[in-house]
BALOBA-1460 file (C-alpha; in Angstrom, 3 decimals):
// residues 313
<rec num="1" residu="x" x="-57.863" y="9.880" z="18.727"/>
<rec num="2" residu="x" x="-55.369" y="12.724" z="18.944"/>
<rec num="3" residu="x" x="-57.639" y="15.289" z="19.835"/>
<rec num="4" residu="x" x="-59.338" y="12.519" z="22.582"/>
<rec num="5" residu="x" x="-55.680" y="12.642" z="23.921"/>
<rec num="6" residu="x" x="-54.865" y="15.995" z="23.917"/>
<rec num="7" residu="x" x="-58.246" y="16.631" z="25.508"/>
<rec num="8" residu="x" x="-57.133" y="13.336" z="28.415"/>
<rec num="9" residu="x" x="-53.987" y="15.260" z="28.942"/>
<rec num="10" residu="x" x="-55.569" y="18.928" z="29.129"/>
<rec num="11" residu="x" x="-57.859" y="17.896" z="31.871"/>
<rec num="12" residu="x" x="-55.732" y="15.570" z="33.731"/>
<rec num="13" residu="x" x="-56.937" y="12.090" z="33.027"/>
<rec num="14" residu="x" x="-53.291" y="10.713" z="31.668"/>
<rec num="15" residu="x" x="-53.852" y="7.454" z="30.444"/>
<rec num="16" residu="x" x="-51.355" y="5.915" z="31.966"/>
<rec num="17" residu="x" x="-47.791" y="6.998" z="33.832"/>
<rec num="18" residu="x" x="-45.861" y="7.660" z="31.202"/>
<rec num="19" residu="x" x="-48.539" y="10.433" z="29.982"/>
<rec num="20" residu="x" x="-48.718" y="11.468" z="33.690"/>
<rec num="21" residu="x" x="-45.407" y="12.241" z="33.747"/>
<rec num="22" residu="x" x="-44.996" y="14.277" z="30.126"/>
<rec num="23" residu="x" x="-48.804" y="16.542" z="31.883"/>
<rec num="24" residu="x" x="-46.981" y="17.037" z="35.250"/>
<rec num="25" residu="x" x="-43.763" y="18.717" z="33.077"/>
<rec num="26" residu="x" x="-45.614" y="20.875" z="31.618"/>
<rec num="27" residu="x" x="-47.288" y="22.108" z="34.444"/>
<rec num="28" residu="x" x="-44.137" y="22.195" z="36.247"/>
<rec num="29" residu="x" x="-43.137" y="24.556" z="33.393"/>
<rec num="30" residu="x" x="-45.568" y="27.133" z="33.638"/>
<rec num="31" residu="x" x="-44.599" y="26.931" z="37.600"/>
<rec num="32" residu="x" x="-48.465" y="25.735" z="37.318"/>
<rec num="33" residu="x" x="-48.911" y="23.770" z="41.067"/>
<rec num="34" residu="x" x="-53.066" y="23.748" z="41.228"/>
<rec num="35" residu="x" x="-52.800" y="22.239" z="37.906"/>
<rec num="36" residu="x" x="-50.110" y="19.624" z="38.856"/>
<rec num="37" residu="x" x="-51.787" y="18.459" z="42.046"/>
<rec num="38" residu="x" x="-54.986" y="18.449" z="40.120"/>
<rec num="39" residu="x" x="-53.701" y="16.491" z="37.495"/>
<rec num="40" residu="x" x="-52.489" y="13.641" z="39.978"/>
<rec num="41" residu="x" x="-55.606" y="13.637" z="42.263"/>
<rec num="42" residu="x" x="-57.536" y="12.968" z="38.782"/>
<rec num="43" residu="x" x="-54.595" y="10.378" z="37.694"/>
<rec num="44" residu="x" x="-55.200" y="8.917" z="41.191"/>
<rec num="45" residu="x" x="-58.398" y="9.354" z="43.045"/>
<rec num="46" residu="x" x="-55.794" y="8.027" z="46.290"/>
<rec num="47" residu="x" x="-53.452" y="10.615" z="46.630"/>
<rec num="48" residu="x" x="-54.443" y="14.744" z="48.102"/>
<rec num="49" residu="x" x="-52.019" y="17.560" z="48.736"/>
<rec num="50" residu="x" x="-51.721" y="20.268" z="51.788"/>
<rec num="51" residu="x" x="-53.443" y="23.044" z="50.132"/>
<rec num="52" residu="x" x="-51.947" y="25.526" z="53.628"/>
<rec num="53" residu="x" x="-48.478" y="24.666" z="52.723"/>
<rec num="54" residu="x" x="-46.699" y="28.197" z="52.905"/>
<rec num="55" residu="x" x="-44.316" y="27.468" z="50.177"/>
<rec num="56" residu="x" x="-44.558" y="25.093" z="47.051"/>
<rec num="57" residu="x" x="-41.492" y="25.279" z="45.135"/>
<rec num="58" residu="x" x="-40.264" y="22.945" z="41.593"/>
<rec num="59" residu="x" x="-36.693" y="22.643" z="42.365"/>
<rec num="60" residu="x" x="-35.729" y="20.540" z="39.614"/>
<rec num="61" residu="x" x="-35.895" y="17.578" z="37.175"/>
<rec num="62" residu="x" x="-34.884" y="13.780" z="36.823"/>
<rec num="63" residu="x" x="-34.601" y="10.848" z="34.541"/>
<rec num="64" residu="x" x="-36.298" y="8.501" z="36.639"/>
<rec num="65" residu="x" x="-38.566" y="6.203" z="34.477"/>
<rec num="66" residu="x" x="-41.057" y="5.402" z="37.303"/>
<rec num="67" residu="x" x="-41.012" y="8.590" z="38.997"/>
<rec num="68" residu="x" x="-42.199" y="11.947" z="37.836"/>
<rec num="69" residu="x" x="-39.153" y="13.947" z="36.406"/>
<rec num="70" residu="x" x="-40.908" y="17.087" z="38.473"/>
<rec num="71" residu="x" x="-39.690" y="17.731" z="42.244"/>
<rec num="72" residu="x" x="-40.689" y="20.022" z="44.768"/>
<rec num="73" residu="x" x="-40.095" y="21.857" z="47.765"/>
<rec num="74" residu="x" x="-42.379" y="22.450" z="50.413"/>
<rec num="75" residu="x" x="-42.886" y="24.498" z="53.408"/>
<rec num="76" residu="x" x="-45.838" y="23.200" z="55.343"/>
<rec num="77" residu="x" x="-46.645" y="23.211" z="58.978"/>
<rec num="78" residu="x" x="-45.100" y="19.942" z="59.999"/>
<rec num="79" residu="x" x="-41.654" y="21.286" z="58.473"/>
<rec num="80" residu="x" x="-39.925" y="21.323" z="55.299"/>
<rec num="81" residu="x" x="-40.031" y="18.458" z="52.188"/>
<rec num="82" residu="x" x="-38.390" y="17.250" z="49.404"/>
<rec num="83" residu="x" x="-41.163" y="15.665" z="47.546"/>
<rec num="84" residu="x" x="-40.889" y="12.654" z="45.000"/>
<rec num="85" residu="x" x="-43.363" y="10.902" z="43.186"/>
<rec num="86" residu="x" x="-43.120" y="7.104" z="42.537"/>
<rec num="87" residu="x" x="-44.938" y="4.614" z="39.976"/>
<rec num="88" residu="x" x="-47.042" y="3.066" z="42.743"/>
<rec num="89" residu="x" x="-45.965" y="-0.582" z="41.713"/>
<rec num="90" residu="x" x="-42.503" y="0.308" z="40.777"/>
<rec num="91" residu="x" x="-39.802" y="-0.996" z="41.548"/>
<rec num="92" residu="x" x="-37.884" y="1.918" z="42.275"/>
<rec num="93" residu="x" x="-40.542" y="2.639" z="45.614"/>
<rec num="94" residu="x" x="-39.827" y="-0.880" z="46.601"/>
<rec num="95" residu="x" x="-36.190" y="-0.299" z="46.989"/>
<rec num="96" residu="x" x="-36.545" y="2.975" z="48.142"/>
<rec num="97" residu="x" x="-39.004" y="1.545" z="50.863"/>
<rec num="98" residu="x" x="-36.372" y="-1.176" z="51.624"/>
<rec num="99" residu="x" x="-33.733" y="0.965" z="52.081"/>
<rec num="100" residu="x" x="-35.784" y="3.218" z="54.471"/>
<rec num="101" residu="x" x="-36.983" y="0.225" z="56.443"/>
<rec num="102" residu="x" x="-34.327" y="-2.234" z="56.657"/>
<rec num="103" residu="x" x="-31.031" y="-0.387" z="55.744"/>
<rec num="104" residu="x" x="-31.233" y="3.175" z="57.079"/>
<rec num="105" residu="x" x="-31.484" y="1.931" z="61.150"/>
<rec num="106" residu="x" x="-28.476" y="0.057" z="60.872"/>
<rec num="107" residu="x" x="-26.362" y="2.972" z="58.922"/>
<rec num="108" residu="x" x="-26.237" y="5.227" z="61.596"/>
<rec num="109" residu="x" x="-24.620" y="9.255" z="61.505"/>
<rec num="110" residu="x" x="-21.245" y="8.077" z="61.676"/>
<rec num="111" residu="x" x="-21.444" y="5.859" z="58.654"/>
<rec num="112" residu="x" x="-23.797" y="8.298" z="55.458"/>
<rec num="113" residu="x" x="-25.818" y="10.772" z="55.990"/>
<rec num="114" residu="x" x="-29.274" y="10.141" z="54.429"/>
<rec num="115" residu="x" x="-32.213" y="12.612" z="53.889"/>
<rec num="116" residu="x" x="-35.111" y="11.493" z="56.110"/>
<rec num="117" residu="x" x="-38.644" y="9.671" z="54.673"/>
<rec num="118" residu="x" x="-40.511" y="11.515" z="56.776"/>
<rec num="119" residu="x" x="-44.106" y="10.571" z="55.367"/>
<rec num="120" residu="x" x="-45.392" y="8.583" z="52.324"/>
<rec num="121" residu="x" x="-49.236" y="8.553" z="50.829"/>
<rec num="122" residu="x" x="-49.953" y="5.737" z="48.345"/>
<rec num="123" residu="x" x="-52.679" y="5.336" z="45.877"/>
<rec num="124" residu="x" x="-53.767" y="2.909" z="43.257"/>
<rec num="125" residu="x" x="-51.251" y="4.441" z="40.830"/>
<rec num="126" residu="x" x="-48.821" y="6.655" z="42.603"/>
<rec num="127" residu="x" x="-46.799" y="7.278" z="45.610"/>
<rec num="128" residu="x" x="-46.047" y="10.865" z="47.408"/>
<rec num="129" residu="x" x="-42.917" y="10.374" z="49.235"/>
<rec num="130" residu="x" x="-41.406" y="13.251" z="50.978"/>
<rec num="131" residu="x" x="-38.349" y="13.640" z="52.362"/>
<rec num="132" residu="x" x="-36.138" y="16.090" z="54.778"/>
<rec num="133" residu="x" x="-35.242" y="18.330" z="52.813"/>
<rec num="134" residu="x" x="-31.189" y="19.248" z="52.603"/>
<rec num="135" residu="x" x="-29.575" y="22.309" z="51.144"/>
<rec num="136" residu="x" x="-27.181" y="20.359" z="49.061"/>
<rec num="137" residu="x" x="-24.254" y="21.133" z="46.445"/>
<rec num="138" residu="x" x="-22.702" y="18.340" z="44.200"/>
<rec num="139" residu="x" x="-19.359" y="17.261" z="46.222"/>
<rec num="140" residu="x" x="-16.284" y="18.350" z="44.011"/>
<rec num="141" residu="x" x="-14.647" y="17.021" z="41.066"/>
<rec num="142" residu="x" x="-11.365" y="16.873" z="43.105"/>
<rec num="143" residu="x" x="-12.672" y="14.691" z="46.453"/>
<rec num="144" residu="x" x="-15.442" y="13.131" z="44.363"/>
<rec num="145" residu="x" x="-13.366" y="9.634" z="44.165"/>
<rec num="146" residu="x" x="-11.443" y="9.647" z="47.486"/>
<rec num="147" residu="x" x="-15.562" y="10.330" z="48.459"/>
<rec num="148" residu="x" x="-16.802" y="7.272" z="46.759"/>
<rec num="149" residu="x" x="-14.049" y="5.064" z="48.172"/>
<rec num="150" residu="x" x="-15.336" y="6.194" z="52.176"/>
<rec num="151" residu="x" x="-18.817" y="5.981" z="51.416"/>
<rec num="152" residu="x" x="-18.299" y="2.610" z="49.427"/>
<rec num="153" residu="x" x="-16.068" y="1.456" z="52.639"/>
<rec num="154" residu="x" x="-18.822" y="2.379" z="54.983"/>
<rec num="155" residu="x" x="-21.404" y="0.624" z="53.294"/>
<rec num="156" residu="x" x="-19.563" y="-2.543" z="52.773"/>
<rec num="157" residu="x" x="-18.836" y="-2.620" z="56.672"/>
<rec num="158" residu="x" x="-22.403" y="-3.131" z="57.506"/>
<rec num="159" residu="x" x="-21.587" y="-6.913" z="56.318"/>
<rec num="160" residu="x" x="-23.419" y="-8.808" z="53.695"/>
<rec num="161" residu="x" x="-26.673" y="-9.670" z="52.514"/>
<rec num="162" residu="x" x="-28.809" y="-11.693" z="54.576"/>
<rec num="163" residu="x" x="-30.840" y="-14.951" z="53.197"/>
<rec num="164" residu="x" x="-34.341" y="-13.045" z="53.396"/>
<rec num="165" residu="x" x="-33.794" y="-10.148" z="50.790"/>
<rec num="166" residu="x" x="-35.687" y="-10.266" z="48.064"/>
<rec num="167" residu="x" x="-34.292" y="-11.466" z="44.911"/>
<rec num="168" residu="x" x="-35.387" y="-8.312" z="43.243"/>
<rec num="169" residu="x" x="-32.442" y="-6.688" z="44.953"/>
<rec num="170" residu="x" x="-29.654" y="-8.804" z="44.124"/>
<rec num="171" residu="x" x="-30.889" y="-9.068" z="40.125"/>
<rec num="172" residu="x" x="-28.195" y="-6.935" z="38.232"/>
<rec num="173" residu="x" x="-30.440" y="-7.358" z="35.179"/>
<rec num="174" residu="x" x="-32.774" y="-5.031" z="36.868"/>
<rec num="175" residu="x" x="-30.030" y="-2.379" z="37.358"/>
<rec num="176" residu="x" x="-31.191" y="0.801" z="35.473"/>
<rec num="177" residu="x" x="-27.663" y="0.923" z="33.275"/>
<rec num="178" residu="x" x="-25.676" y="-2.487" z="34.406"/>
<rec num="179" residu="x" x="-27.722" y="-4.981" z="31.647"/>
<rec num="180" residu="x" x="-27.476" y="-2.019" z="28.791"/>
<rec num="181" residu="x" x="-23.891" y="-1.688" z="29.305"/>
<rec num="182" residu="x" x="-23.332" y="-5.921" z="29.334"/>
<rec num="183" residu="x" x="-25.093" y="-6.253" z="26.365"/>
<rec num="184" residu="x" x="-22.947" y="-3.654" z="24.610"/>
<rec num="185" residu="x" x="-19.746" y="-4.987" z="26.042"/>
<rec num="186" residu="x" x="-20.837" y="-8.495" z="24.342"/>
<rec num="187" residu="x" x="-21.251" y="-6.409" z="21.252"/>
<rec num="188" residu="x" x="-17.524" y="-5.099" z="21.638"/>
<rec num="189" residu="x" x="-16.318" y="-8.280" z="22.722"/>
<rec num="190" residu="x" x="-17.567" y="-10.212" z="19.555"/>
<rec num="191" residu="x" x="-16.565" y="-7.414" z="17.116"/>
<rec num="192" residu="x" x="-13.357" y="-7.816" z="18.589"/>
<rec num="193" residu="x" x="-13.352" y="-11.622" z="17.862"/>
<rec num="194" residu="x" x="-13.254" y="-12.156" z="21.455"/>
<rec num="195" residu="x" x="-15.050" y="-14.993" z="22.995"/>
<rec num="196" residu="x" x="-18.146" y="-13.818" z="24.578"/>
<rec num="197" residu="x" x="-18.795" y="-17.033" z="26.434"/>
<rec num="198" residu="x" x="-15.545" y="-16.229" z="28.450"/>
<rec num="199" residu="x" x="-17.469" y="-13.127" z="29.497"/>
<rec num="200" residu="x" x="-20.711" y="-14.877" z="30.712"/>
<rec num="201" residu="x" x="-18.375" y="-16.888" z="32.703"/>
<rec num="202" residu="x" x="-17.164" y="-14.208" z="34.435"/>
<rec num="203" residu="x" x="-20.420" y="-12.299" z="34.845"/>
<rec num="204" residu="x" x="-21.719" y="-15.533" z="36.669"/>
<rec num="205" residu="x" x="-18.315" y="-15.255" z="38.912"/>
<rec num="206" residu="x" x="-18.918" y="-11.906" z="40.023"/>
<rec num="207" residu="x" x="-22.624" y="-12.564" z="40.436"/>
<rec num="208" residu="x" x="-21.882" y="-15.594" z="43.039"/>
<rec num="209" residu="x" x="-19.567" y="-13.609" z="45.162"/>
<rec num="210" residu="x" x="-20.923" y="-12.095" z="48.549"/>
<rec num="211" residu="x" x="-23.262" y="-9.336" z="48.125"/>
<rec num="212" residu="x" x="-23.435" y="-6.070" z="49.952"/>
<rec num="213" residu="x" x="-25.322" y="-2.715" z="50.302"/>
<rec num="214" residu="x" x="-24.812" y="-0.830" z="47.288"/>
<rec num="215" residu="x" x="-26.071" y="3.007" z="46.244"/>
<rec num="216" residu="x" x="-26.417" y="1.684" z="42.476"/>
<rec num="217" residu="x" x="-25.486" y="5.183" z="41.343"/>
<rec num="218" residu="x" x="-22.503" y="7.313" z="43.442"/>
<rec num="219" residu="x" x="-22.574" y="9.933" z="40.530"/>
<rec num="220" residu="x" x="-21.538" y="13.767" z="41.662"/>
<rec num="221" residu="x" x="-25.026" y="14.754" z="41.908"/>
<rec num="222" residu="x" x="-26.404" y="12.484" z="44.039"/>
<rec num="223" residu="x" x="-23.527" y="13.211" z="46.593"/>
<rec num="224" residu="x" x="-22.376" y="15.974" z="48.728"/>
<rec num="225" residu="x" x="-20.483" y="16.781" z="51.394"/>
<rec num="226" residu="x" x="-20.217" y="15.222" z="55.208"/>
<rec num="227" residu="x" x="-20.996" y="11.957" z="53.319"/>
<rec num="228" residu="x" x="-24.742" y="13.109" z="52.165"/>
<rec num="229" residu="x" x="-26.145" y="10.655" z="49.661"/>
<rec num="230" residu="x" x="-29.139" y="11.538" z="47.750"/>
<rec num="231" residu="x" x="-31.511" y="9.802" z="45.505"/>
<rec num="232" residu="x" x="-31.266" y="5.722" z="46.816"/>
<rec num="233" residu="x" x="-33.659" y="4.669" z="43.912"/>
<rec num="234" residu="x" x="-31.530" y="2.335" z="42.279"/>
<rec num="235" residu="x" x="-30.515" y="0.732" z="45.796"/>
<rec num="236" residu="x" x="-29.850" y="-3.125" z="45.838"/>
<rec num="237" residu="x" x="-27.250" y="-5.471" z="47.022"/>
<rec num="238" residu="x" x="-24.692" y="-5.525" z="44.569"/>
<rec num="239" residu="x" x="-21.182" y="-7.414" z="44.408"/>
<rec num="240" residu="x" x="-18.274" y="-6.032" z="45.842"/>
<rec num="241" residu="x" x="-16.343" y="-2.951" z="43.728"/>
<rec num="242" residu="x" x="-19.729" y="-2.382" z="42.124"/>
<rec num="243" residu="x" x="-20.474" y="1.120" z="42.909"/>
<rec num="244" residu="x" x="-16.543" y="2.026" z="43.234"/>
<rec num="245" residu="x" x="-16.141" y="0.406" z="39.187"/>
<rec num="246" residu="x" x="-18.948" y="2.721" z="38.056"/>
<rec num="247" residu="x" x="-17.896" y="5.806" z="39.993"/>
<rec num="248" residu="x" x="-14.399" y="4.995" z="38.280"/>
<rec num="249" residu="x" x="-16.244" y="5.133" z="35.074"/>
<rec num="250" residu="x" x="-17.920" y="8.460" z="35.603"/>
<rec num="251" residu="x" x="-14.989" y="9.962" z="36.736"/>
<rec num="252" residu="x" x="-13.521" y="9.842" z="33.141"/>
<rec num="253" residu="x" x="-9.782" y="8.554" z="33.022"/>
<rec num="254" residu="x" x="-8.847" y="5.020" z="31.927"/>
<rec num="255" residu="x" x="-7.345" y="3.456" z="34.604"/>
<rec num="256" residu="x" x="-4.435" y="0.777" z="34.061"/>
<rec num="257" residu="x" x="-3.706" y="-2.637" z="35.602"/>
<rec num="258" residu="x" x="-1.691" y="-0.977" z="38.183"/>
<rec num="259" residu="x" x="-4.228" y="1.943" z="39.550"/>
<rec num="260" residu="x" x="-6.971" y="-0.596" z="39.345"/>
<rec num="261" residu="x" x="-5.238" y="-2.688" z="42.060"/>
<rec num="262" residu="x" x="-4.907" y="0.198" z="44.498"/>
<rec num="263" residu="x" x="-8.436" y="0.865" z="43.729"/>
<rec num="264" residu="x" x="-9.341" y="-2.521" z="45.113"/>
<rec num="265" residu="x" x="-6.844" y="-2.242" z="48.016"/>
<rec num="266" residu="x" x="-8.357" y="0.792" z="49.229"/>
<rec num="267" residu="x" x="-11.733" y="-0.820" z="49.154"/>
<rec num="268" residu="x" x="-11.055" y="-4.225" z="50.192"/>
<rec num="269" residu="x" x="-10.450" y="-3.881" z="53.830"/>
<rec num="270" residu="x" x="-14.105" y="-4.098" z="54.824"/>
<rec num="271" residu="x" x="-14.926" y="-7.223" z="53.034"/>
<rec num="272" residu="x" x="-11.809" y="-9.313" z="54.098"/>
<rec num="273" residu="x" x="-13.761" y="-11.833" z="56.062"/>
<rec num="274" residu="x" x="-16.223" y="-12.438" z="53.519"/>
<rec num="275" residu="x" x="-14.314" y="-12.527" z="49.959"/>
<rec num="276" residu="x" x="-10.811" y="-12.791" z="48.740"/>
<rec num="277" residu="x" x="-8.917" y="-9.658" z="47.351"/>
<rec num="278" residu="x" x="-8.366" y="-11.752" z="43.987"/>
<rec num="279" residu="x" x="-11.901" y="-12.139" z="43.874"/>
<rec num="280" residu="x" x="-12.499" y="-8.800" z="44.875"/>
<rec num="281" residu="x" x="-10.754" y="-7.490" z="42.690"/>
<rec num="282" residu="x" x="-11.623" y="-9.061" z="39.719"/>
<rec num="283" residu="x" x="-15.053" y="-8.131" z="40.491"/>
<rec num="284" residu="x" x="-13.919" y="-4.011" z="40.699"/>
<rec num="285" residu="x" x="-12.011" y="-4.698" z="37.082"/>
<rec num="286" residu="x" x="-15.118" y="-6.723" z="35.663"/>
<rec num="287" residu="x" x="-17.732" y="-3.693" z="36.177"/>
<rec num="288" residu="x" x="-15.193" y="-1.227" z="35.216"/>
<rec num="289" residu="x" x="-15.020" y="-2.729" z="31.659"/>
<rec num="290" residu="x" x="-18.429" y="-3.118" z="31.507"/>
<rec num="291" residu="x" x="-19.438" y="0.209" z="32.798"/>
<rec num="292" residu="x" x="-17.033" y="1.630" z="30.367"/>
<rec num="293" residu="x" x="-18.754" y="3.593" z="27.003"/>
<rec num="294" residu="x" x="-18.530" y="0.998" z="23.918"/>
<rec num="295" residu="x" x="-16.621" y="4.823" z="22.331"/>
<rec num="296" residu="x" x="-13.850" y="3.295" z="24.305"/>
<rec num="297" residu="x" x="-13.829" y="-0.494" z="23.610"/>
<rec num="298" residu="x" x="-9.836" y="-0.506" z="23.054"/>
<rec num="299" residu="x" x="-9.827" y="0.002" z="26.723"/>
<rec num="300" residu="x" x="-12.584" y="-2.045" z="27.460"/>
<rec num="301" residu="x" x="-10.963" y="-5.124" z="25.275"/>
<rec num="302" residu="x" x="-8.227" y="-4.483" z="27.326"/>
<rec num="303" residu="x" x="-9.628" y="-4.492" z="30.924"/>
<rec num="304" residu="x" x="-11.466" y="-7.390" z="29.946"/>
<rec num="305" residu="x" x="-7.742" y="-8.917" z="28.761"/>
<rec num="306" residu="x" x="-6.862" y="-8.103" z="32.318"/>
<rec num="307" residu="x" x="-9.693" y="-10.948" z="34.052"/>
<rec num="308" residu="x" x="-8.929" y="-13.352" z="30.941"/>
<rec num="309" residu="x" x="-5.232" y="-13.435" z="32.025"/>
<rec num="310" residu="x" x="-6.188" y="-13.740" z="35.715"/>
<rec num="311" residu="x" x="-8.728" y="-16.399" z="34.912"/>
<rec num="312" residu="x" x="-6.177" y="-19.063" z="32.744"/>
<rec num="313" residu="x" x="-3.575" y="-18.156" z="35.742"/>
C-alpha cells in the first residue's frame, strides 16, 4: 500500500486534496512548475495552465487547509497574477467568491484596497483563482493597530448584513480559529471554577447582535499600506469588534478595562444606528478573552470578569 502511494504521489494521481497539496510542495520545492501543473491537470482532468506565460514564479507558502500552501506569480500575456488554488467545494472559494461578487462593488477605492479576481477556472476538484498581483510589504508593527481600527471602521460603514446571506457566513463555528479558541476558553473557565454556562450566555449575546462585513483575519501579513488587504479567505459577517478583538490579540499586550473602552469608542462610531456602545462593547471585550492564548488565562479569567460584572449590572 505504501509503495501504491508513493507511486500515486510520484505520478500525480493524489488521492485526494490533502495528498494534492503535500505533491504540489514538493514540487514547489524543487522550483519544479511542469511537474506541479502536471500534477493538478492529473488531480483534475478540469483545470489547464498557460504554457506561453513569460514568467512562472513560487512566491511563497500558506496554512490554508483547502487551498494549496504553494503560490505563484505569473507573467502572461493578459498581465500579471497572483495565483491561488482552492478545494473546489470549499468553503474558503465560497467566501472568497462572495466577497468578490457581492462585497467588493460596494467597497469602493476610498474605503480598502483589494487585489483584483481577475479570472477563475474550476474543475471537479479544484479552483485556479488568480488575482492582480500587488507588490506588497507587511504594514508596520507601529501603525498596525491604528490600521486595523480604519480598515475595521470602513468596513463596518458599509451597514449590516442583509436577510439573504447565507448562513454559512454568519456561523462563527465555521471560523478557522474562533470555535478552537471558545472551546479552550471553556476549558480555562471551568479550571478556574468559573461557570461556563455564564459564558454560553454571552456567546449567544454577541452572536444575536447586528452583523457586519468582517476580514476574519487583520493579521500584519495580510495587510499593507494605503489600506491593502490581502488574503479574504476567512471572510464572513461577523459581530461588531470581531476583527478589532483579534487584531488586539495578535498585537500582544493585555489590555485593561480602561484601554478596552477606548478601543470600542474608536470603533463604535460606524455602527451607532444599528447597536448600542454597551453592547458593542461587550462584544469587542468578549472576543478579546476568547481570542486570547489559554498561556494567559489569568487575563482571560479576568476579561471575562469584566462582561460578568457588566452582565449582573
Amino acid at each position: 500500500m505504501r509503495f501504491l502511494s508513493s507511486l500515486m504521489r510520484r505520478f500525480g494521481f493524489a488521492g485526494d486534496f490533502s495528498q494534492m497539496k503535500q505533491l504540489a510542495e514538493k514540487h514547489a520545492l524543487r522550483n519544479d512548475h511542469a511537474a506541479y501543473e502536471l500534477a493538478l491537470m492529473r488531480f483534475d482532468s478540469g483545470v489547464s495552465f498557460d504554457e506561453s506565460c513569460e514568467l512562472r514564479e513560487f512566491v511563497g507558502s500558506g496554512k490554508g487547509r483547502y487551498t494549496l500552501n504553494s503560490y505563484r506569480k505569473l507573467a502572461c500575456s493578459s498581465g500579471l497574477f497572483f495565483e491561488k488554488i482552492y478545494a473546489a467545494d470549499s468553503l474558503d472559494w465560497r467566501k472568497c467568491q462572495y466577497f468578490y461578487e457581492q462585497v467588493v462593488p460596494k467597497l469602493g477605492g476610498e474605503y480598502v484596497r483589494v487585489p483584483a479576481l481577475r479570472c477563475s477556472q474550476g474543475g471537479n476538484r479544484l479552483v485556479v483563482a488568480r488575482l492582480e498581483f500587488v507588490e506588497f510589504t507587511p504594514i508596520d508593527q507601529h501603525s498596525y493597530i491604528d490600521e486595523v481600527v480604519s480598515i475595521t471602521n470602513r468596513l463596518a460603514s458599509l451597514g449590516v448584513s442583509g436577510a439573504d446571506v447565507p448562513a454559512e457566513l454568519l456561523d462563527l463555528s465555521l471560523h478557522f480559529g474562533f470555535e478552537r479558541c471558545f472551546q479552550k476558553t471553556l476549558g480555562v473557565v471551568l479550571r478556574a471554577g468559573g461557570n461556563v454556562d455564564l459564558l454560553k450566555i454571552m456567546r449567544d449575546r454577541c452572536e444575536a447582535l447586528p452583523r457586519f462585513v468582517g476580514h476574519g483575519d487583520l493579521s500584519r501579513p495580510n495587510m499593507g499600506g494605503g489600506a491593502l488587504v490581502l488574503d479574504w479567505d476567512n471572510f464572513g459577517f461577523y459581530p461588531p469588534g470581531f476583527d478589532l478583538a483579534l487584531a488586539l490579540v495578535l498585537s500582544g499586550g493585555l489590555l485593561g478595562d480602561a484601554e478596552l473602552e477606548d478601543f470600542a469608542r474608536r470603533g463604535y462610531d460606524p455602527i451607532a444606528e444599528h447597536c448600542s456602545f454597551h453592547d458593542f462593547w461587550f462584544s469587542l471585550v468578549f472576543f478579546y478573552s476568547v481570542f486570547l492564548s489559554a498561556r494567559k488565562a489569568e487575563h482571560k479569567i479576568y476579561c471575562l470578569g469584566l462582561l460578568e460584572g457588566y452582565s449582573h449590572a
